[in-house]
C-alpha positions as CSV (number, residue, x, y, z in Angstrom):
1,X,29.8,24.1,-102.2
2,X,28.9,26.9,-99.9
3,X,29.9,27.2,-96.2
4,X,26.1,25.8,-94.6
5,X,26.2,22.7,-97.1
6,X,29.9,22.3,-96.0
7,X,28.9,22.5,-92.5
8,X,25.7,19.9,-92.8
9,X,27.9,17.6,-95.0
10,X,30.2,17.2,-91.7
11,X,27.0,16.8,-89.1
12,X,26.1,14.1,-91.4
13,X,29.7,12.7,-91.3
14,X,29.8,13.1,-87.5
15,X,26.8,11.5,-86.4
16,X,27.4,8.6,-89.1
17,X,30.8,8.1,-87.1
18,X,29.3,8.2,-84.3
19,X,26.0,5.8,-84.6
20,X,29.1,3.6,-86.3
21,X,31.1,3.3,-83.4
22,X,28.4,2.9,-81.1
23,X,27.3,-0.6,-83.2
24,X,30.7,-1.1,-83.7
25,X,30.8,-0.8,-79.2
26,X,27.6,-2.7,-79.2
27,X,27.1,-6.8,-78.8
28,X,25.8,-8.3,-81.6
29,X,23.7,-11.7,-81.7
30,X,22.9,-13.1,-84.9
31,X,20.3,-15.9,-85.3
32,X,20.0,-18.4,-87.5
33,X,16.9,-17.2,-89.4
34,X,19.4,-13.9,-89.7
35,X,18.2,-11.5,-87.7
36,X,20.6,-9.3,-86.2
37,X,20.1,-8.0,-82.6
38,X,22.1,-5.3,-81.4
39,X,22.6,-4.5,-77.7
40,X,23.7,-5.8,-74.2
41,X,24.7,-9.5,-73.8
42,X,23.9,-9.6,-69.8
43,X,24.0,-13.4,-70.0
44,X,23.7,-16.6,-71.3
45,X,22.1,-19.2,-68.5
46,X,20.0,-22.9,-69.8
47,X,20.3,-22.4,-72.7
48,X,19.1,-19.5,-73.2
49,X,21.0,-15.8,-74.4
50,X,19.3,-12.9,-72.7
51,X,20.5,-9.6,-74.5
52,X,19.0,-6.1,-73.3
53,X,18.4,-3.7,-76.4
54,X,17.6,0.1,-76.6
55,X,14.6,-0.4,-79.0
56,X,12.9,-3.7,-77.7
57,X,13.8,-3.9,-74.5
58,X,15.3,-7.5,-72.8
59,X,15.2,-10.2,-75.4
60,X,16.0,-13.9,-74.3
61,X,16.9,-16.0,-77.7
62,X,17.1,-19.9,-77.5
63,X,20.7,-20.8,-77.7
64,X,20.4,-23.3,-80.0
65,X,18.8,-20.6,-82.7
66,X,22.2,-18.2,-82.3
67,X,24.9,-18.6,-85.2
68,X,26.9,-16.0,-83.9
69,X,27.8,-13.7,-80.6
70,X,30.0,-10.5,-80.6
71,X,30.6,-9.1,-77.4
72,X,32.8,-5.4,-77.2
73,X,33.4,-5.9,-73.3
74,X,35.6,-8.9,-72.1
75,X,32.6,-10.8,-70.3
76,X,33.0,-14.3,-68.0
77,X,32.4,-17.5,-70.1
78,X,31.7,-21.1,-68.6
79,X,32.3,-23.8,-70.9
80,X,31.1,-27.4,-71.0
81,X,34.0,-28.9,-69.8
82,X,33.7,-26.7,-66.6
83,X,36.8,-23.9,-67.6
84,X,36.0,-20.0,-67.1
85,X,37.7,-17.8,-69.0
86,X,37.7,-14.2,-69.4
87,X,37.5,-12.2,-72.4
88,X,35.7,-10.5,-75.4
89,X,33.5,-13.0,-77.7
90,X,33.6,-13.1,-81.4
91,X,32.8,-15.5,-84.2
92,X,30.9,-16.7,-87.7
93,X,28.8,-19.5,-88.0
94,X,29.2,-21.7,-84.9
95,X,32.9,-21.1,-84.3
96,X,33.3,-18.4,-81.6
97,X,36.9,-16.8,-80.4
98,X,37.3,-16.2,-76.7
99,X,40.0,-13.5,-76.3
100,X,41.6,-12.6,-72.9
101,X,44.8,-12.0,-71.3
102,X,45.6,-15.2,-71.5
103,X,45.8,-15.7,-74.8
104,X,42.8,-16.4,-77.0
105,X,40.3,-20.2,-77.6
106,X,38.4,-21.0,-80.1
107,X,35.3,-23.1,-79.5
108,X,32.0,-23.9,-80.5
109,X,28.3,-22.2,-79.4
110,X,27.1,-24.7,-78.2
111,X,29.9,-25.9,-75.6
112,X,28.9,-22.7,-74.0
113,X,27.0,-23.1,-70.6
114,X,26.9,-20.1,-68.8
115,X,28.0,-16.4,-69.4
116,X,28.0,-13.4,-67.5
117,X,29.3,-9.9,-67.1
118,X,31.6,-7.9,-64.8
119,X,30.3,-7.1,-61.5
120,X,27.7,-10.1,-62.4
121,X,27.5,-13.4,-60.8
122,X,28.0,-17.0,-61.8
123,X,24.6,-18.5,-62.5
124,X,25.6,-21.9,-61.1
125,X,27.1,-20.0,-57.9
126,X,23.5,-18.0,-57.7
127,X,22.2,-22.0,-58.2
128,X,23.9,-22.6,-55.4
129,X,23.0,-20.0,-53.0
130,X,19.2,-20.8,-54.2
131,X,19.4,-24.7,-53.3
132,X,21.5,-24.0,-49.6
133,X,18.6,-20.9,-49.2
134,X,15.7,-23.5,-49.9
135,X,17.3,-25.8,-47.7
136,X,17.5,-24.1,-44.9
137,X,15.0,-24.6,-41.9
138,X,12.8,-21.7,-41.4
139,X,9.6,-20.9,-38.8
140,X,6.5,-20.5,-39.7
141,X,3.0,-19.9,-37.1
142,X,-0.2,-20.3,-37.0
143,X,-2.7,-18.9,-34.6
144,X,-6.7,-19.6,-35.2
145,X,-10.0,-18.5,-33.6
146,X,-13.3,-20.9,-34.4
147,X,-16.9,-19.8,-34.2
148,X,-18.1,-23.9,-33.0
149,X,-21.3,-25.8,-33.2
150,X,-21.5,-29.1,-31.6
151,X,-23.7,-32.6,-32.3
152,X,-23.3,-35.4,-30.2
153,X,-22.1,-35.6,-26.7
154,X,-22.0,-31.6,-26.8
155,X,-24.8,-29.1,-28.0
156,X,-24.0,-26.1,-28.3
157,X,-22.2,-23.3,-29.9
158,X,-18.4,-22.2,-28.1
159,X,-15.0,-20.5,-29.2
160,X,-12.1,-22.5,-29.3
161,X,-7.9,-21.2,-30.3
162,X,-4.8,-22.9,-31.7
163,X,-1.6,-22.5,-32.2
164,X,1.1,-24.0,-34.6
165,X,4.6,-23.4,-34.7
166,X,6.4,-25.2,-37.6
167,X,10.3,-25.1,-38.5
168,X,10.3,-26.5,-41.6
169,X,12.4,-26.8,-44.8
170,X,12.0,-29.1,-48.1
171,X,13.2,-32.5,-46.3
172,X,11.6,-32.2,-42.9
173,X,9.2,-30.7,-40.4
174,X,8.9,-30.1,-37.2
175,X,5.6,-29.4,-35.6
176,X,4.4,-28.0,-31.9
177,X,0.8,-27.5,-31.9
178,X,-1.8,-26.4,-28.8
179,X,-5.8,-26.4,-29.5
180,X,-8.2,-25.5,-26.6
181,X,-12.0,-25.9,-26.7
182,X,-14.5,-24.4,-24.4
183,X,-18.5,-23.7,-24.4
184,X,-21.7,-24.4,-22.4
185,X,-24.7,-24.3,-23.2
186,X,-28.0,-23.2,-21.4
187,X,-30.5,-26.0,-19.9
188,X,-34.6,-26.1,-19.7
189,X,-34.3,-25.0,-16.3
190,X,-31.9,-22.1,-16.9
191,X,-29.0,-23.3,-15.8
192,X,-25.5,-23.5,-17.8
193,X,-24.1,-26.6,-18.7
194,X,-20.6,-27.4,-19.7
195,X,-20.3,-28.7,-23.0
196,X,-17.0,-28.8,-24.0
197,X,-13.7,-28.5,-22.3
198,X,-10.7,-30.1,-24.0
199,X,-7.0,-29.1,-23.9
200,X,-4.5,-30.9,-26.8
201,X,-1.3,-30.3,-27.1
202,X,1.9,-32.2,-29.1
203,X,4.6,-32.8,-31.1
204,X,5.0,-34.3,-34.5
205,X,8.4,-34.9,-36.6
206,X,8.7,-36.1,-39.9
207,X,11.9,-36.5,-42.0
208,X,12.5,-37.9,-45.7
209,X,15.3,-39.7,-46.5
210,X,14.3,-39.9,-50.5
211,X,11.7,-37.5,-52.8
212,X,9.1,-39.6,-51.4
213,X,9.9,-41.9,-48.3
214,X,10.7,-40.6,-44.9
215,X,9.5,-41.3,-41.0
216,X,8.2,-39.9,-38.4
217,X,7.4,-39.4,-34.5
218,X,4.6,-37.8,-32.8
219,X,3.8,-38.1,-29.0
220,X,0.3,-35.9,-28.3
221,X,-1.4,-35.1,-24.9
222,X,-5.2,-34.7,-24.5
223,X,-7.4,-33.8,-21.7
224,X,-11.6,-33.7,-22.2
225,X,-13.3,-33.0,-19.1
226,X,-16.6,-33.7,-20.9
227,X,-16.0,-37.1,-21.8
228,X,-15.0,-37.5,-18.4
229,X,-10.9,-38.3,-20.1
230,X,-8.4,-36.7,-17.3
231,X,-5.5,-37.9,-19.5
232,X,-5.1,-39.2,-22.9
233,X,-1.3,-40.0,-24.1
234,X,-0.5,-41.0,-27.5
235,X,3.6,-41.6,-28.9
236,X,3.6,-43.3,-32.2
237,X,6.2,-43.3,-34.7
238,X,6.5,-45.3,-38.5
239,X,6.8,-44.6,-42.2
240,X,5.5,-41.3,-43.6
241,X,5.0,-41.9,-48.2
242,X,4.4,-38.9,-50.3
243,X,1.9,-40.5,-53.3
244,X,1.5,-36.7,-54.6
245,X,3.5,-34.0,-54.3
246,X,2.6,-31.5,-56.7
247,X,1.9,-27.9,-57.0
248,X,-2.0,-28.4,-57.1
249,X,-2.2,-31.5,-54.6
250,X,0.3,-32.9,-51.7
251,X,-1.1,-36.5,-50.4
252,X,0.6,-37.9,-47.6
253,X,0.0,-40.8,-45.6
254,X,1.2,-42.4,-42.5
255,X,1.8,-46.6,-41.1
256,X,3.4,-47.3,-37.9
257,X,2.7,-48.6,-34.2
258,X,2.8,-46.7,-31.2
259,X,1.8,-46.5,-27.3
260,X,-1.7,-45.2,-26.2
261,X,-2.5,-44.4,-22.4
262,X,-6.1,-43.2,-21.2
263,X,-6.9,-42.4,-17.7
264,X,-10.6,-41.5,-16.9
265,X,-12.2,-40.0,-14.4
266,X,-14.0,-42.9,-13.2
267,X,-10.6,-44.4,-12.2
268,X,-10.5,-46.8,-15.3
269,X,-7.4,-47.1,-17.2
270,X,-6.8,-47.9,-20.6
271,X,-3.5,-48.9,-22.2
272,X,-2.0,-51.1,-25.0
273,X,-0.2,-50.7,-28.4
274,X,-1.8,-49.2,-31.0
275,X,-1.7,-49.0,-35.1
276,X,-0.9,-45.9,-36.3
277,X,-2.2,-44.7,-39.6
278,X,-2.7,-41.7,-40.8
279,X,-3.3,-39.3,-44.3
280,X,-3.1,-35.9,-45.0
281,X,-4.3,-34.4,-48.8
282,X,-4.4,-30.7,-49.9
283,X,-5.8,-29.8,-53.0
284,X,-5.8,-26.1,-54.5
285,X,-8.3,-25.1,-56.5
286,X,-7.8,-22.0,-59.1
287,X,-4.4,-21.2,-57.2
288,X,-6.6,-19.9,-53.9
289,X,-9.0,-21.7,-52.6
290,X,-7.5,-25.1,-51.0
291,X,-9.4,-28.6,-49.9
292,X,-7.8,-29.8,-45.9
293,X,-8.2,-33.3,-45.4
294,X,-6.8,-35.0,-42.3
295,X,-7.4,-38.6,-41.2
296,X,-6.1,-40.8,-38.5
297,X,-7.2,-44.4,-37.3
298,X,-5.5,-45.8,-34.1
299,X,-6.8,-49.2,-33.8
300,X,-6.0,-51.5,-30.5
301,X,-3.5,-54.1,-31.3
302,X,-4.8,-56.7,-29.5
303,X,-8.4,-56.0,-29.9
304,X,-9.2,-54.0,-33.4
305,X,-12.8,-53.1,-32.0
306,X,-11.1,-50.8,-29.8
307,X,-10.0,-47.8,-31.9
308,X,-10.2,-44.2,-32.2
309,X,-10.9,-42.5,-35.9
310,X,-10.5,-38.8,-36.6
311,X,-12.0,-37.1,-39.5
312,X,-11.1,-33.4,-40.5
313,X,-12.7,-31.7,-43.3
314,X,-12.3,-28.0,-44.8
315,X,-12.4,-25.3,-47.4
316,X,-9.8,-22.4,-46.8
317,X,-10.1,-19.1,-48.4
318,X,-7.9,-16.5,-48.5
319,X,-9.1,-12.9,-47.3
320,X,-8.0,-9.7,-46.6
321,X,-4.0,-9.7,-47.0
322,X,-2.1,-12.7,-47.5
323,X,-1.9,-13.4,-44.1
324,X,-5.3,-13.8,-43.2
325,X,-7.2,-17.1,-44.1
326,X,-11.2,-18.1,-42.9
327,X,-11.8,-22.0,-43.0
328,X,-14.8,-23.9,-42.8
329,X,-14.9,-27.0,-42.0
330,X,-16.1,-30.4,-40.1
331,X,-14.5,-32.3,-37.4
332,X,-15.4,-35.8,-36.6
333,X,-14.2,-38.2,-33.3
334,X,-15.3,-41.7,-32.8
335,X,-14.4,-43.7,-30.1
336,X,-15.3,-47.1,-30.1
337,X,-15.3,-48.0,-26.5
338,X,-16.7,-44.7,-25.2
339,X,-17.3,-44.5,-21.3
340,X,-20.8,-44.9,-19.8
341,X,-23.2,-42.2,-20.6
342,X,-20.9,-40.8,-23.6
343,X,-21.9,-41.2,-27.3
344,X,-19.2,-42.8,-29.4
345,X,-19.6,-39.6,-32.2
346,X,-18.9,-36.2,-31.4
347,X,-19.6,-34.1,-34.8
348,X,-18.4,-29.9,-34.7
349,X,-18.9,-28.1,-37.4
350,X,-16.8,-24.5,-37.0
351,X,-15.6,-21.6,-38.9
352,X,-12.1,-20.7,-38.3
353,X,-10.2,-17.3,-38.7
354,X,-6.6,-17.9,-39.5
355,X,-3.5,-16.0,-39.3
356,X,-0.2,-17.0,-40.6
357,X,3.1,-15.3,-40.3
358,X,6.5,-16.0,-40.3
């Protein structure tokens, strides 16, 4: 044999050794159909062994289909039972050999829960921190601009604003909310009327003490200078039932009792208990466009003729960046008992600009 044979006989030698103890330095999941993956065992997590290899990139393998794990690194391993241990993972068939410092177990595949390497993290501790995370109360505002027309007691087109600021997290809400409304219109004789002038304001808690049940409280102040109402109080409080909560449609509704106070500017005073009822749906269509449906009836107690019913209608869109929503809606109030002069209906129909932020 000459000297360059020699020579490319050794290469050949070398890199064989090499590629050999690279495998041999490698982790190695077999399946049970038999094929043989070669790579990085980064963790094993519900069932489910996620492996990161050189020529298909991250793999994630039902546990249930693995008949063997080989791991060249001593890597943290959660068993059934709830013991760690720390060590390097061998086996045939479904027996696996879990050698550390301490010694060395043998156990079974499938009594393995959780795995995870050095520098990594627990994936029930990362559980964990997710659950306390989506727990936690967090902010959330609202500001809006609507483009109004009016029907009713008002006639005309106007600008109205609100605000919402919401802390909020998966068992309760809290809710402050402002809403202003203010147009006029122009008469057959050229003068400007007033049309609408109304100032709300409130706060509304709700709490659930199960997936579905919880209660709440709400106490609301209103002023409407053109239905001649210089003070409108509302506290209620009751039962708040989720009958859908899913991620295409949340339906809420509302039963309890509460307080109502009216003081008009004719000096005429209106108070007494009221029922409080109350429902809320949003449905999401194609994962952007949403349907906004809010109702509330607040009848008298003692006399159910007297009540007050509104009706809130609209489609939201998203545009520009996430932030930015338009909505287009409907808003309906009827009074029952309306003063003198005042129709029981007011209808507005508006287009809303909507920014939320956090």
């Amino acid at each position: 044999m000459n000297t360059k044979s020699t020579f490319r006989a050794l290469a050949v030698l070398l890199c064989t050794a090499v590629f050999g103890a690279l495998q041999l330095s490698a982790d190695v999941v077999t399946t049970k159909n038999g094929a043989r993956l070669v790579g990085k065992v980064t963790k094993i997590e519900d069932g489910k062994v996620l492996i990161t290899t050189d020529y298909a990139g991250d793999l994630t393998i039902k546990q249930s289909e693995v008949a063997a794990i080989t791991t060249d690194a001593p890597v943290f391993v959660r068993l059934a039972s709830g013991t760690v241990l720390q060590g390097t993972v061998a086996g045939e068939g479904n027996i696996i050999r879990i050698t550390g410092s301490d010694g060395e177990l043998t156990t079974k595949i499938e009594k393995v829960t959780a795995s995870w390497g050095n520098g990594g993290e627990d994936p029930q501790i990362t559980a964990m921190k997710k659950a306390i995370v989506a727990r936690e109360r967090k902010w959330t505002y609202q500001t809006s601009v609507d483009l109004t027309g009016n029907s009713g007691n008002t006639n005309a087109t106007g600008l109205a604003a609100g605000f919402i600021a919401s802390l909020a997290s998966p068992q309760d809400t809290l809710k402050f909310y402002a809403t202003t409304n203010y147009a006029t219109s122009e008469d057959a004789a050229g003068g400007n009327n007033k049309t609408a002038d109304e100032v709300k304001g409130g706060v509304d808690y709700a709490s659930f003490f199960s997936e579905r049940t919880g209660w709440f409280v709400r106490q609301e102040l209103e002023r409407d200078n053109v239905e001649d109402v210089d003070l409108r109080s509302t506290t209620d409080a009751g039962f708040t039932f989720r009958m859908i909560k899913t991620d295409v449609q949340q339906l809420t509704t509302r039963l309890g009792a509460g307080y109502r106070f009216e003081s008009y500017g004719t000096g005429v005073n209106n108070r007494g208990a009221v029922l409080s009822t109350g429902l809320n749906n949003t449905i999401k269509f194609g994962g952007k466009v949403s349907l906004l449906t809010d109702l509330q009836f607040l009848p008298s107690m003692k006399d159910f003729a007297d009540y007050r019913f509104v009706h809130d209608s609209a489609l939201e869109f998203p545009i520009a960046t996430g932030f930015w929503k338009l909505r287009v809606g409907l808003n309906n109030q009827f009074n029952s008992r309306p003063q003198p002069g005042r129709d029981e209906l007011d209808n507005t129909y508006y287009t809303r600009f909507v920014l939320n932020w956090k």
